[in-house]
PDB file with SEQRES, HELIX, SHEET and CRYST1 records, atoms N, CA, C and O in Angstrom:
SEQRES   1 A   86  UNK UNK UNK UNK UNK UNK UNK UNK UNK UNK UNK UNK UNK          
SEQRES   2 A   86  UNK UNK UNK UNK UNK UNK UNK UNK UNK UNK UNK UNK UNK          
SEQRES   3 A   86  UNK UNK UNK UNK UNK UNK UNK UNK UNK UNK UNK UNK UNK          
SEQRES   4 A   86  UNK UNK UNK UNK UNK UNK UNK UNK UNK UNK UNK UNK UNK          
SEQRES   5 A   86  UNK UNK UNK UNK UNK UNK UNK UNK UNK UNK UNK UNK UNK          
SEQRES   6 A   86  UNK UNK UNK UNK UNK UNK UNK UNK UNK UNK UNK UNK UNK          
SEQRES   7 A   86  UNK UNK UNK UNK UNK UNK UNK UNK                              
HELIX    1 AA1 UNK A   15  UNK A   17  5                                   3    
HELIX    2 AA2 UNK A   28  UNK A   39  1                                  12    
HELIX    3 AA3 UNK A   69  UNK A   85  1                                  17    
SHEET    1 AA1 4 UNK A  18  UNK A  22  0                                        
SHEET    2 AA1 4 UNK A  53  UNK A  57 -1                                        
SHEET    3 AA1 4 UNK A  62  UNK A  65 -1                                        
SHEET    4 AA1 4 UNK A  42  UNK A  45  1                                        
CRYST1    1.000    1.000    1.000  90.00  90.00  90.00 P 1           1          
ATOM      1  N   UNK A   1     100.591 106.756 128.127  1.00  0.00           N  
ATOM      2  CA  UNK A   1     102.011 106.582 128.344  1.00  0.00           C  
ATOM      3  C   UNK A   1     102.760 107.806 127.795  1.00  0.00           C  
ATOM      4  O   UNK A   1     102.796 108.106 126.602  1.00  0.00           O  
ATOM      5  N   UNK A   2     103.254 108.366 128.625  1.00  0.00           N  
ATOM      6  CA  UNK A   2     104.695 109.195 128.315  1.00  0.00           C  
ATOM      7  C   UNK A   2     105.525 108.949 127.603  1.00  0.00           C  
ATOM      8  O   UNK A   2     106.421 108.131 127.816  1.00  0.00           O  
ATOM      9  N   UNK A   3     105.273 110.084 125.933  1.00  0.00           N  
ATOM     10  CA  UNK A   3     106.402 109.756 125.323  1.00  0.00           C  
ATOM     11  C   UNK A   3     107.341 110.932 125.034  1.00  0.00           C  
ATOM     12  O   UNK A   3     106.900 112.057 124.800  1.00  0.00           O  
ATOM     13  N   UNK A   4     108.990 110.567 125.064  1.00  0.00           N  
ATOM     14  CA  UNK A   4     109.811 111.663 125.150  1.00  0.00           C  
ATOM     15  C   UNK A   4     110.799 111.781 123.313  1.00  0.00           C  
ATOM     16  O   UNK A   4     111.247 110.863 122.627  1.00  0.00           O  
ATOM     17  N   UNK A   5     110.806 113.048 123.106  1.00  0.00           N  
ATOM     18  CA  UNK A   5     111.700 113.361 122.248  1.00  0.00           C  
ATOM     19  C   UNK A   5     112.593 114.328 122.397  1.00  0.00           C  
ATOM     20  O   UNK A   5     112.310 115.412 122.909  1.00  0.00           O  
ATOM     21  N   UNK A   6     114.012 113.943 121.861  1.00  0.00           N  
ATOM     22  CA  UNK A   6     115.598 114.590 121.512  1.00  0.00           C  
ATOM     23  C   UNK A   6     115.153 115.454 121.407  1.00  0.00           C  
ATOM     24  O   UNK A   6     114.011 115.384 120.951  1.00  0.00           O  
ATOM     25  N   UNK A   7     115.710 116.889 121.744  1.00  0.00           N  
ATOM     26  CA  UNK A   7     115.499 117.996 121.376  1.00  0.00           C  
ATOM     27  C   UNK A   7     117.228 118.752 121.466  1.00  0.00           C  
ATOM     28  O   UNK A   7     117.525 119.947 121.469  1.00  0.00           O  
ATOM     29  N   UNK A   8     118.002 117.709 121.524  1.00  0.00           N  
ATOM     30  CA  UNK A   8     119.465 118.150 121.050  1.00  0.00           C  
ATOM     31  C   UNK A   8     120.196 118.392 122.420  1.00  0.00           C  
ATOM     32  O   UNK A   8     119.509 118.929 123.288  1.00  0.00           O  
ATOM     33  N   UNK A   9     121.641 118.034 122.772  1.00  0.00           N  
ATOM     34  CA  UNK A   9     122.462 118.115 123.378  1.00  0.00           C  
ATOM     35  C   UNK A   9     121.884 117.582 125.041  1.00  0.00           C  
ATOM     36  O   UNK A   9     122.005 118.142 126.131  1.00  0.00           O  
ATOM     37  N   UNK A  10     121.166 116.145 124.622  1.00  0.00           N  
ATOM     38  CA  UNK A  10     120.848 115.738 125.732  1.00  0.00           C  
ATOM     39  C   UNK A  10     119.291 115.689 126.445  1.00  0.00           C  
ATOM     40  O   UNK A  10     118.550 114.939 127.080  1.00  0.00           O  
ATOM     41  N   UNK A  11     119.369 117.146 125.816  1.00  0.00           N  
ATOM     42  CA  UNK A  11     117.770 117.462 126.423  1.00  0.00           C  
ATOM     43  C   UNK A  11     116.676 116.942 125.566  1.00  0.00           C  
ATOM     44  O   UNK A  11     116.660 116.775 124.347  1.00  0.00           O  
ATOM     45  N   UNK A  12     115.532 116.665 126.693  1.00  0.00           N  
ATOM     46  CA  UNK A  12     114.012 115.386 126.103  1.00  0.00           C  
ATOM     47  C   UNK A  12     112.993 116.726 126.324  1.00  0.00           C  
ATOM     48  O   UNK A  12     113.198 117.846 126.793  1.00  0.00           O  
ATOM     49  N   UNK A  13     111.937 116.140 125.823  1.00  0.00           N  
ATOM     50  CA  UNK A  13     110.595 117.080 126.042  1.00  0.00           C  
ATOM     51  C   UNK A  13     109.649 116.221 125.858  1.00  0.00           C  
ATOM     52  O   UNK A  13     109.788 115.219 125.156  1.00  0.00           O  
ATOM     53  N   UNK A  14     108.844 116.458 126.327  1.00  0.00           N  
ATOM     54  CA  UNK A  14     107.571 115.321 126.869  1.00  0.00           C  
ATOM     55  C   UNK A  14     106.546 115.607 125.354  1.00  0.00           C  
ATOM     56  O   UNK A  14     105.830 116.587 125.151  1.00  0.00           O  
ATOM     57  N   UNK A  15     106.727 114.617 124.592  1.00  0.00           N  
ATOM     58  CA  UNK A  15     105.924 115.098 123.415  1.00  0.00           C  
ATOM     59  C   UNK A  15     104.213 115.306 123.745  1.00  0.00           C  
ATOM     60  O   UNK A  15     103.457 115.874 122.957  1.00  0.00           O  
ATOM     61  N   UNK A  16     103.872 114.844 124.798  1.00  0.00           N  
ATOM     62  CA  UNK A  16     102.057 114.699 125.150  1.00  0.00           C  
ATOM     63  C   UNK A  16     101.530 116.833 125.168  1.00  0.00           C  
ATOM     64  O   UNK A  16     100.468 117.433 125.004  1.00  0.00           O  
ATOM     65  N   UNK A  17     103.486 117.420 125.562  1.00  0.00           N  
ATOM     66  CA  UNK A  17     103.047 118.804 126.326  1.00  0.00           C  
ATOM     67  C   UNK A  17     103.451 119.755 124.742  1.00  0.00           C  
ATOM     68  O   UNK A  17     103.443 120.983 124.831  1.00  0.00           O  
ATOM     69  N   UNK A  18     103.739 119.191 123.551  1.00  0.00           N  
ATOM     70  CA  UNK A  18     104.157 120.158 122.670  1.00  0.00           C  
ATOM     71  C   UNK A  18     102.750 120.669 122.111  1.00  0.00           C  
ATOM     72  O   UNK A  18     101.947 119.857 121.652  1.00  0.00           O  
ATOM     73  N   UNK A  19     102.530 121.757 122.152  1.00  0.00           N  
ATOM     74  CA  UNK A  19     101.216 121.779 120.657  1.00  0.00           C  
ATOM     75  C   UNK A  19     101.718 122.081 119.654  1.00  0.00           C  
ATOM     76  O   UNK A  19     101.052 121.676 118.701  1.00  0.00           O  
ATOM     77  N   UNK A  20     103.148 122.946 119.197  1.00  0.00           N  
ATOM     78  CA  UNK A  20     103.695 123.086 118.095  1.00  0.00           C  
ATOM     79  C   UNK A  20     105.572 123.415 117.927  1.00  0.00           C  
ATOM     80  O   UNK A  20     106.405 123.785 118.755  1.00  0.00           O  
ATOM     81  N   UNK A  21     105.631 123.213 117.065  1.00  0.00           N  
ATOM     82  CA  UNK A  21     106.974 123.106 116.582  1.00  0.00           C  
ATOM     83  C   UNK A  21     107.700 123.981 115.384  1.00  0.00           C  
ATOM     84  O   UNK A  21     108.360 123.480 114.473  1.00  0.00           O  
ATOM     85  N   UNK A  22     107.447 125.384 115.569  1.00  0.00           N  
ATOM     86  CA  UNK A  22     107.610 126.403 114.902  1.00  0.00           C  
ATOM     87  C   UNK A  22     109.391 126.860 114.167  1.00  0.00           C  
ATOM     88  O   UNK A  22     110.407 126.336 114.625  1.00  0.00           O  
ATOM     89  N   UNK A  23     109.417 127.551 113.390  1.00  0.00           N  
ATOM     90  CA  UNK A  23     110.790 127.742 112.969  1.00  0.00           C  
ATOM     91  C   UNK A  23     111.108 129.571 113.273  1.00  0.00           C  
ATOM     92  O   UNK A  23     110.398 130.433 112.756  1.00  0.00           O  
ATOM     93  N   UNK A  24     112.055 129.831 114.010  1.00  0.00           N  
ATOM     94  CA  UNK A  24     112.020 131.245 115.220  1.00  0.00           C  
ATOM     95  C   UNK A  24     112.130 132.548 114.229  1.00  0.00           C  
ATOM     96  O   UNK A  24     112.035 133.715 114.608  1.00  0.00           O  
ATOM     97  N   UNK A  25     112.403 131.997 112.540  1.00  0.00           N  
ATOM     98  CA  UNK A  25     112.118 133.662 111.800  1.00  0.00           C  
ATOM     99  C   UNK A  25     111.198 134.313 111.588  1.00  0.00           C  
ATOM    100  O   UNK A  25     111.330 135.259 110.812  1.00  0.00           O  
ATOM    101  N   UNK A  26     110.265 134.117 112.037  1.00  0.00           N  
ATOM    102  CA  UNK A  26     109.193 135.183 111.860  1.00  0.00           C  
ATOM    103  C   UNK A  26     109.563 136.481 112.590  1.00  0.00           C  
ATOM    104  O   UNK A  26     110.668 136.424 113.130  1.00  0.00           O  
ATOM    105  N   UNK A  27     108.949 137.552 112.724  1.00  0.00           N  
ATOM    106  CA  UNK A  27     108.429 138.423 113.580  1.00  0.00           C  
ATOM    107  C   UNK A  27     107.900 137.882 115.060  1.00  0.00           C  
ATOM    108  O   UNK A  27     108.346 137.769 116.202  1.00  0.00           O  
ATOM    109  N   UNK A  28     106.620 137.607 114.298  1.00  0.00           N  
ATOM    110  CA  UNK A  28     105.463 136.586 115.865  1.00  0.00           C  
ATOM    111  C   UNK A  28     106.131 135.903 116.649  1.00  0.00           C  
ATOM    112  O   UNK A  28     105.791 135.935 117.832  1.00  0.00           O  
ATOM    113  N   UNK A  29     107.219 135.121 116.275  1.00  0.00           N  
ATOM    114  CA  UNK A  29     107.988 134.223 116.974  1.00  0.00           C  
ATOM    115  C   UNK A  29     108.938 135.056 117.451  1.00  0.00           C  
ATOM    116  O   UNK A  29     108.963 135.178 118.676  1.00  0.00           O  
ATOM    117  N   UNK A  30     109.649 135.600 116.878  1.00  0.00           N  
ATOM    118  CA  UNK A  30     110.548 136.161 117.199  1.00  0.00           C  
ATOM    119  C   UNK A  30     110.276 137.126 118.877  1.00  0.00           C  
ATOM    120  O   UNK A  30     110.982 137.172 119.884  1.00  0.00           O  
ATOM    121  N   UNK A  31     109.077 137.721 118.580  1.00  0.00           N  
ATOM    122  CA  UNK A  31     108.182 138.302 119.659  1.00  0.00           C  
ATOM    123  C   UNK A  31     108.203 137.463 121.058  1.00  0.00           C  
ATOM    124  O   UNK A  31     108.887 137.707 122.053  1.00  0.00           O  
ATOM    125  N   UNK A  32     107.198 136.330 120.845  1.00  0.00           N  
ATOM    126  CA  UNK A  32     107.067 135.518 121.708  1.00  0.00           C  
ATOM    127  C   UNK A  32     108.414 134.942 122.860  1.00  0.00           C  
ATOM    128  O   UNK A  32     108.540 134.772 124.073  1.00  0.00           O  
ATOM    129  N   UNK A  33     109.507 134.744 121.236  1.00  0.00           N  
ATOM    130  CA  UNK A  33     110.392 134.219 122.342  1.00  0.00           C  
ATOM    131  C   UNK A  33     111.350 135.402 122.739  1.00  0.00           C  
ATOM    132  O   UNK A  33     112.467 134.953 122.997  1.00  0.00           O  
ATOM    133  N   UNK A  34     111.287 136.562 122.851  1.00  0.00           N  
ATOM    134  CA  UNK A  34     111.711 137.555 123.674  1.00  0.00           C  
ATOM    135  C   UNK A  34     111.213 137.781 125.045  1.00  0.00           C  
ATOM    136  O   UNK A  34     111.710 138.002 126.149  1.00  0.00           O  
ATOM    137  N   UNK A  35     109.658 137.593 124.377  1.00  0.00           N  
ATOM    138  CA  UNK A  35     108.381 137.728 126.092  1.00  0.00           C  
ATOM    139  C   UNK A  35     108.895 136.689 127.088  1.00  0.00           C  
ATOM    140  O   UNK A  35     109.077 136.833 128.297  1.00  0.00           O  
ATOM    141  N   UNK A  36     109.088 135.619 126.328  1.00  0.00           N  
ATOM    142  CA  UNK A  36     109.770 134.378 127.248  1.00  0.00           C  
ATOM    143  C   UNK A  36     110.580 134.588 127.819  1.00  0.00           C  
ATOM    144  O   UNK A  36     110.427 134.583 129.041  1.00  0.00           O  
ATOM    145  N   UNK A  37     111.879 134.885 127.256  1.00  0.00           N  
ATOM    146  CA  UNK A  37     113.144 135.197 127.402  1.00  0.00           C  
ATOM    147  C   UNK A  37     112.943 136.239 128.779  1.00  0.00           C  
ATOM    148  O   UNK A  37     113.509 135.912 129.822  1.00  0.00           O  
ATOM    149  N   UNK A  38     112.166 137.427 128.736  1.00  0.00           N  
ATOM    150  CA  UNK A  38     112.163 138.643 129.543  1.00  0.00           C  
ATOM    151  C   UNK A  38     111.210 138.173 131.118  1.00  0.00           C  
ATOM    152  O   UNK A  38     111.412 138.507 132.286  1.00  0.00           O  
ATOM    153  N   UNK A  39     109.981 137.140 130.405  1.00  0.00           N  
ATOM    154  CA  UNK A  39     109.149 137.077 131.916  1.00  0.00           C  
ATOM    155  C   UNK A  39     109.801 135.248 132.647  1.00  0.00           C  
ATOM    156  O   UNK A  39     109.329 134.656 133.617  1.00  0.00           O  
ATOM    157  N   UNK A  40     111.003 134.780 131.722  1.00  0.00           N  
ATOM    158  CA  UNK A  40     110.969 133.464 132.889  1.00  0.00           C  
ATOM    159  C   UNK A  40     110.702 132.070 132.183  1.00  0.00           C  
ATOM    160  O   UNK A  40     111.035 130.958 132.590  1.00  0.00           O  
ATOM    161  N   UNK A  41     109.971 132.426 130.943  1.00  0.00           N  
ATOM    162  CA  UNK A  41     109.405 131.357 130.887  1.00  0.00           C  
ATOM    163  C   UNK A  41     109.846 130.451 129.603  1.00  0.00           C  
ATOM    164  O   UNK A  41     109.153 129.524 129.183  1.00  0.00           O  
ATOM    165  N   UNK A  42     111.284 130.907 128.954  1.00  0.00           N  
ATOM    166  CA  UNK A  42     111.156 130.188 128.121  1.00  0.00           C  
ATOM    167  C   UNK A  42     112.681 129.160 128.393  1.00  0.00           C  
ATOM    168  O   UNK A  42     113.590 129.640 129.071  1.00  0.00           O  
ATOM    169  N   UNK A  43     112.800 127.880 127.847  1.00  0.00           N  
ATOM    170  CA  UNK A  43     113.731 126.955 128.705  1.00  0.00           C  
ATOM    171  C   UNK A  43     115.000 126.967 127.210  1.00  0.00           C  
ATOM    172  O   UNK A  43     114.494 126.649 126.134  1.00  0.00           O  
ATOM    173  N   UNK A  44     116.102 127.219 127.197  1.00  0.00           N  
ATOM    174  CA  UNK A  44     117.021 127.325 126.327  1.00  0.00           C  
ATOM    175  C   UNK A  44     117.764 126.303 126.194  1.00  0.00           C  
ATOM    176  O   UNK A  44     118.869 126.319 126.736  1.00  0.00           O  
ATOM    177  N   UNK A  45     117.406 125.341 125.558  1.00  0.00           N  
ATOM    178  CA  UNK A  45     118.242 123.980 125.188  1.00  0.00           C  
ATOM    179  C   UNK A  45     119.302 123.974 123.721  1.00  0.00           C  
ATOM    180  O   UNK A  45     119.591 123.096 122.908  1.00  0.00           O  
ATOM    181  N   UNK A  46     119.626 125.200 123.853  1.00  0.00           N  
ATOM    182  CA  UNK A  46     120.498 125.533 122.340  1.00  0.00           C  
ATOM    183  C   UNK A  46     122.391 125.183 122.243  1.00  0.00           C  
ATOM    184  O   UNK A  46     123.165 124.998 121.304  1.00  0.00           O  
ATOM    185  N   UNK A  47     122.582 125.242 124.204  1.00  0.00           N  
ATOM    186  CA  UNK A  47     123.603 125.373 124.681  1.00  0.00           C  
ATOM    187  C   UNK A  47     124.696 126.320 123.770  1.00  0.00           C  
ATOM    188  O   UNK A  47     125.861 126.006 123.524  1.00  0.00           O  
ATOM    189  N   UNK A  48     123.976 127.599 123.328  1.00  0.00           N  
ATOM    190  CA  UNK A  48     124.585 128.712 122.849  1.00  0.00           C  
ATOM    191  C   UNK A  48     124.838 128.909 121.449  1.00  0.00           C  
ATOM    192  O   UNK A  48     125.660 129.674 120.945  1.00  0.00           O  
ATOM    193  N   UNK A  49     123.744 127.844 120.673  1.00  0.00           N  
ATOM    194  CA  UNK A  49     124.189 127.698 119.337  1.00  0.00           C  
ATOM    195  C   UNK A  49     123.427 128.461 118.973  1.00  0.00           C  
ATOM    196  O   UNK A  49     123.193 129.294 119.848  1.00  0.00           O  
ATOM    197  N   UNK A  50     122.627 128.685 117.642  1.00  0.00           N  
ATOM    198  CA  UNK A  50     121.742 129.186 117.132  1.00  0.00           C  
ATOM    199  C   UNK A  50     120.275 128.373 116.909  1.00  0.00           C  
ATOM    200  O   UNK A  50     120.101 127.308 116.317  1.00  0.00           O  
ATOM    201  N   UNK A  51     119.124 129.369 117.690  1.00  0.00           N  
ATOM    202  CA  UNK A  51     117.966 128.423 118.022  1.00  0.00           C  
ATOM    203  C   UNK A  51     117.368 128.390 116.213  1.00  0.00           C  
ATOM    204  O   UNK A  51     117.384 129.323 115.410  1.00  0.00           O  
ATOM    205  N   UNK A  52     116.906 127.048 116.022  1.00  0.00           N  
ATOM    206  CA  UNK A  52     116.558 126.676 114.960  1.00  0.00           C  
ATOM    207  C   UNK A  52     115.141 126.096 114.916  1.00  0.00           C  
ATOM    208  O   UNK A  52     114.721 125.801 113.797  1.00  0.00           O  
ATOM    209  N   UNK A  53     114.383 125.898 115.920  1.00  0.00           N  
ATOM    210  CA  UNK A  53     113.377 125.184 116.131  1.00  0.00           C  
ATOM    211  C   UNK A  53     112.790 126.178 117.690  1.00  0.00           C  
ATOM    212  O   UNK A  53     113.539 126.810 118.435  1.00  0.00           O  
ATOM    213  N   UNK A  54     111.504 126.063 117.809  1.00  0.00           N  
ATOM    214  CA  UNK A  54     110.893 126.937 118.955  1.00  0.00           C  
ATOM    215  C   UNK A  54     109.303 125.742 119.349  1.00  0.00           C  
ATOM    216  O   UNK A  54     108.310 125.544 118.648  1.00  0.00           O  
ATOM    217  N   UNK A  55     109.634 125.218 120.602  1.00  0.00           N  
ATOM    218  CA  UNK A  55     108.661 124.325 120.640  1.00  0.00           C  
ATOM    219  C   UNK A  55     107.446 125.038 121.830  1.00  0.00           C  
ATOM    220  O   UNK A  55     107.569 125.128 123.052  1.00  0.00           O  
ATOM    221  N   UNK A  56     106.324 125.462 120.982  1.00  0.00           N  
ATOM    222  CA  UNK A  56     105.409 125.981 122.257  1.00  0.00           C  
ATOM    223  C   UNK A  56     104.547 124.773 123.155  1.00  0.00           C  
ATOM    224  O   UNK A  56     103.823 123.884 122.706  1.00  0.00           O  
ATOM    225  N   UNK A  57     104.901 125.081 124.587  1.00  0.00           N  
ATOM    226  CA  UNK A  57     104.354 123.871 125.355  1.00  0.00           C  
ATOM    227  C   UNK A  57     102.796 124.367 125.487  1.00  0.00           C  
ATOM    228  O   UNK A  57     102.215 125.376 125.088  1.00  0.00           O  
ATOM    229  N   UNK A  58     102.374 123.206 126.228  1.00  0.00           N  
ATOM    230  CA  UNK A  58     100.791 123.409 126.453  1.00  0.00           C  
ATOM    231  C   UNK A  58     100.839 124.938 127.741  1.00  0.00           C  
ATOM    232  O   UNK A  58     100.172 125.965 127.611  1.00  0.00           O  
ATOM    233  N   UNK A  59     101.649 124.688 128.695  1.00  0.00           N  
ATOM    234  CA  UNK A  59     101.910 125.625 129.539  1.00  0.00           C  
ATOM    235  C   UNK A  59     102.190 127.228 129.465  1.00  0.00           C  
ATOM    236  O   UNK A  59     102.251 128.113 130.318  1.00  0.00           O  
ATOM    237  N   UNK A  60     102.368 127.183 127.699  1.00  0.00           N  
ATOM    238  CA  UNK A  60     102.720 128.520 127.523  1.00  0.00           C  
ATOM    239  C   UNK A  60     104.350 128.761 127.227  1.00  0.00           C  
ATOM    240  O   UNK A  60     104.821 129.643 126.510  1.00  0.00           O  
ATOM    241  N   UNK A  61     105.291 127.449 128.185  1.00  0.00           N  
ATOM    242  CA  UNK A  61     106.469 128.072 127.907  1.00  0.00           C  
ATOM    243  C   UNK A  61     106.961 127.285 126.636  1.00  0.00           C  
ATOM    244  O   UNK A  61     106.448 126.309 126.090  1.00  0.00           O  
ATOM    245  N   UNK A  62     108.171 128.031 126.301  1.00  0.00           N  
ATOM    246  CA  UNK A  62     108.675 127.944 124.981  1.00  0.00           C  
ATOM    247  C   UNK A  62     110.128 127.409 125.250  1.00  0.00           C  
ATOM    248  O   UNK A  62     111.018 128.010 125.852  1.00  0.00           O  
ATOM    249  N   UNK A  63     110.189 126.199 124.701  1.00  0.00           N  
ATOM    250  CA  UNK A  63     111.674 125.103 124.463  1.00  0.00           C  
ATOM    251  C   UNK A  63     112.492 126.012 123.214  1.00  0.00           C  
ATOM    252  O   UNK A  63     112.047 126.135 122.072  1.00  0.00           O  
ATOM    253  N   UNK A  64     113.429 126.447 123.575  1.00  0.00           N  
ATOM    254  CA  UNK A  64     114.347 126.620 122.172  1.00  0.00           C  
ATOM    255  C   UNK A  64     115.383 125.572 122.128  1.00  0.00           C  
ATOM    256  O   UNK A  64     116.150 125.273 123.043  1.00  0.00           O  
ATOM    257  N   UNK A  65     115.299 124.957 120.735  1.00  0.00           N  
ATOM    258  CA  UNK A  65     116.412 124.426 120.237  1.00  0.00           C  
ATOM    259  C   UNK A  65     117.146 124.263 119.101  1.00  0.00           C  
ATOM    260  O   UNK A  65     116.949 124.833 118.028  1.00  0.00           O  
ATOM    261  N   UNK A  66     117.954 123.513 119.348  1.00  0.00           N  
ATOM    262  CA  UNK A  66     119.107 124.108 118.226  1.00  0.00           C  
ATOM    263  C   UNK A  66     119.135 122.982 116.830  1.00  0.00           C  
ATOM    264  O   UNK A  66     120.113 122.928 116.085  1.00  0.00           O  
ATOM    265  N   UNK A  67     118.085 122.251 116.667  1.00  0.00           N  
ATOM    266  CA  UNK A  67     118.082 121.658 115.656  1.00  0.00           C  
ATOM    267  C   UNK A  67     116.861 122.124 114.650  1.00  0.00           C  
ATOM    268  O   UNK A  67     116.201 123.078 115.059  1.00  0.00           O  
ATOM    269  N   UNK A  68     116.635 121.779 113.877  1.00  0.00           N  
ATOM    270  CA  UNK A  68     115.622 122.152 112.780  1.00  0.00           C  
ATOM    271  C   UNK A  68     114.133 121.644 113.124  1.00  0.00           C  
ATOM    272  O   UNK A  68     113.862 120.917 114.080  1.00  0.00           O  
ATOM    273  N   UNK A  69     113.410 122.040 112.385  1.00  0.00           N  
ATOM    274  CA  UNK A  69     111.911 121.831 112.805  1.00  0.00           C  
ATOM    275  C   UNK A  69     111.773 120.281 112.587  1.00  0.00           C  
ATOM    276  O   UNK A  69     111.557 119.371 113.387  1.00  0.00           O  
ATOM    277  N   UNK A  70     112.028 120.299 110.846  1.00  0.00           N  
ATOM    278  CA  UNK A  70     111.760 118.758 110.511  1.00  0.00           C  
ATOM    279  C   UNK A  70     112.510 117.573 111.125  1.00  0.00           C  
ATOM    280  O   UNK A  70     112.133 116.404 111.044  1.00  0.00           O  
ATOM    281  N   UNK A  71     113.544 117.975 111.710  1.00  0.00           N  
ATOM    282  CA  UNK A  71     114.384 116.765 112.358  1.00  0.00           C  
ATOM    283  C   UNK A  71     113.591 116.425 114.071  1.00  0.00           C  
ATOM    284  O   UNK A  71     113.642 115.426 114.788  1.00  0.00           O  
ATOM    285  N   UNK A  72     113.057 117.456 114.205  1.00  0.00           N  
ATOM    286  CA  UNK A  72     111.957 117.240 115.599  1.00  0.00           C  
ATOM    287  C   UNK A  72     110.967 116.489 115.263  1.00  0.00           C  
ATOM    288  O   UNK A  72     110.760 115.365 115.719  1.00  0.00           O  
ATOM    289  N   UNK A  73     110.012 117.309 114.099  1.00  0.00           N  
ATOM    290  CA  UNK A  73     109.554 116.165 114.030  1.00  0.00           C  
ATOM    291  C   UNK A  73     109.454 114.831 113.181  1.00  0.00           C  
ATOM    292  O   UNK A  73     108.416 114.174 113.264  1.00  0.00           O  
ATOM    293  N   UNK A  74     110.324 114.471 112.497  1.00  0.00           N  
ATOM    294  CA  UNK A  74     110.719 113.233 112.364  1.00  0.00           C  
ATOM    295  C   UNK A  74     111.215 112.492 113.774  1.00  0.00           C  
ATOM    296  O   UNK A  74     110.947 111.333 114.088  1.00  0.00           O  
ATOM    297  N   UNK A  75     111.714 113.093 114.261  1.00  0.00           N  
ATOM    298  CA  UNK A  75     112.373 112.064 115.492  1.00  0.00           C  
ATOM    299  C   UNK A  75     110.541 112.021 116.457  1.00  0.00           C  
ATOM    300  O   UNK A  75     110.251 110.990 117.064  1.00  0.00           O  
ATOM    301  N   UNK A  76     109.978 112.694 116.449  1.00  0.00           N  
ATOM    302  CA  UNK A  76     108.529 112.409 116.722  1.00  0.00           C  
ATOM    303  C   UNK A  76     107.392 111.419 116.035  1.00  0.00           C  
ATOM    304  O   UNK A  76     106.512 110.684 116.484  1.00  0.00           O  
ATOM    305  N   UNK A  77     107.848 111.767 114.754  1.00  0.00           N  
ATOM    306  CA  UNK A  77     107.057 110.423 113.995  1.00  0.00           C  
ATOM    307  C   UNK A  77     107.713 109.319 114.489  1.00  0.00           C  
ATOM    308  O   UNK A  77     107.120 108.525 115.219  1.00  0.00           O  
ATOM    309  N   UNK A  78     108.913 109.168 114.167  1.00  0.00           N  
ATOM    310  CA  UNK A  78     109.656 107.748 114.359  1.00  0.00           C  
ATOM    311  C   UNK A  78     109.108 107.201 115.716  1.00  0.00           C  
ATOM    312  O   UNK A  78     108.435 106.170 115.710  1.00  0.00           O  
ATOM    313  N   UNK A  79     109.419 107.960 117.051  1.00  0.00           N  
ATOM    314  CA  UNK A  79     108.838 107.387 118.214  1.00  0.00           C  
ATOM    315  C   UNK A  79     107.484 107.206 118.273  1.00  0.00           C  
ATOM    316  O   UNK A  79     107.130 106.629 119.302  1.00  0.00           O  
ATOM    317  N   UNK A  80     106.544 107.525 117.463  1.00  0.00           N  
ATOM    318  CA  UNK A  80     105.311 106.796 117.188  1.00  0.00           C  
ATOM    319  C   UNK A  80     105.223 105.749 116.851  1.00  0.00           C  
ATOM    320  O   UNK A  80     104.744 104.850 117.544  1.00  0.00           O  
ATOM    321  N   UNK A  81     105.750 105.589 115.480  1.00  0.00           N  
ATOM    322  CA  UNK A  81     105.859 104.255 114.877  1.00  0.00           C  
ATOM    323  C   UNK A  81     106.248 103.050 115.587  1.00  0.00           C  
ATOM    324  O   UNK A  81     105.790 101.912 115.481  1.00  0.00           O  
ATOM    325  N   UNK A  82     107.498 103.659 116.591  1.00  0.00           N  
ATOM    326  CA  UNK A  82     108.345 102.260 117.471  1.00  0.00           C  
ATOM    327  C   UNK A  82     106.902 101.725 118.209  1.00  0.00           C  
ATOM    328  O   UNK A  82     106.438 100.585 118.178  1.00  0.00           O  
ATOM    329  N   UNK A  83     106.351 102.933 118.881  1.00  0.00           N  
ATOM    330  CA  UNK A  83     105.377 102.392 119.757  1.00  0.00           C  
ATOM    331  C   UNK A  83     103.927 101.558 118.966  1.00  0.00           C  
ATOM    332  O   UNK A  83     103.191 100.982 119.767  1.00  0.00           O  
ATOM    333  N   UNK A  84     103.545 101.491 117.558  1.00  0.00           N  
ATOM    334  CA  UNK A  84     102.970 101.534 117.009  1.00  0.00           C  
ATOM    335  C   UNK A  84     103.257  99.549 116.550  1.00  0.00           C  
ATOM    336  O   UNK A  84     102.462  98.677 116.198  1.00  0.00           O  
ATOM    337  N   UNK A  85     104.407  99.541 116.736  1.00  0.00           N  
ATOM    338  CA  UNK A  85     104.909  98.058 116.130  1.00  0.00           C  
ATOM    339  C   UNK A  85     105.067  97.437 117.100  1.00  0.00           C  
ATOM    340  O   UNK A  85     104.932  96.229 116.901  1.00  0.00           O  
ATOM    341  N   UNK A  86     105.410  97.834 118.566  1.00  0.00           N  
ATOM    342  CA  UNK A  86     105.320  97.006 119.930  1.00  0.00           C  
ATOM    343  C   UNK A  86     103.497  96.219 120.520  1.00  0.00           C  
ATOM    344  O   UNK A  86     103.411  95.579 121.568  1.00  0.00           O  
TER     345      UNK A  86                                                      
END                                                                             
């Protein structure tokens, strides 16, 4: 079963497709999500704020958003748990 998490201002992301949930100050990251940015592939859910969270999909492309790492994934644990008590 398909499960979806908030990733801020509306927008969901299919948690089955995340492998990670990175925070965009590094260098490496910083890198990556330029390559994105330049070849297409990365999806900008920040709606112009400042990206705070960088979610790499299984596909390669990269979710930016504008909330913090730990609030992703907490709102990821939590939708475990719901499903966990049903």
């Amino acid at each position: 079963m398909n499960q979806f998490i908030h990733v801020g201002f509306g927008n969901i992301v299919n948690t089955d497709k995340v492998i990670a949930v990175v925070s965009p100050d590094s260098a490496p990251v910083k890198r990556m999500v330029q390559t994105a940015k330049e070849t297409g592939t990365a999806v900008d859910a920040t709606q112009g704020r400042k990206t705070k969270a960088v979610l790499v999909m299984e596909n390669g492309q990269l979710v930016l958003s504008a909330l913090l790492p730990e609030t992703i994934a907490n709102r990821a644990q939590t939708g475990r748990e719901d499903l966990d008590e049903a």
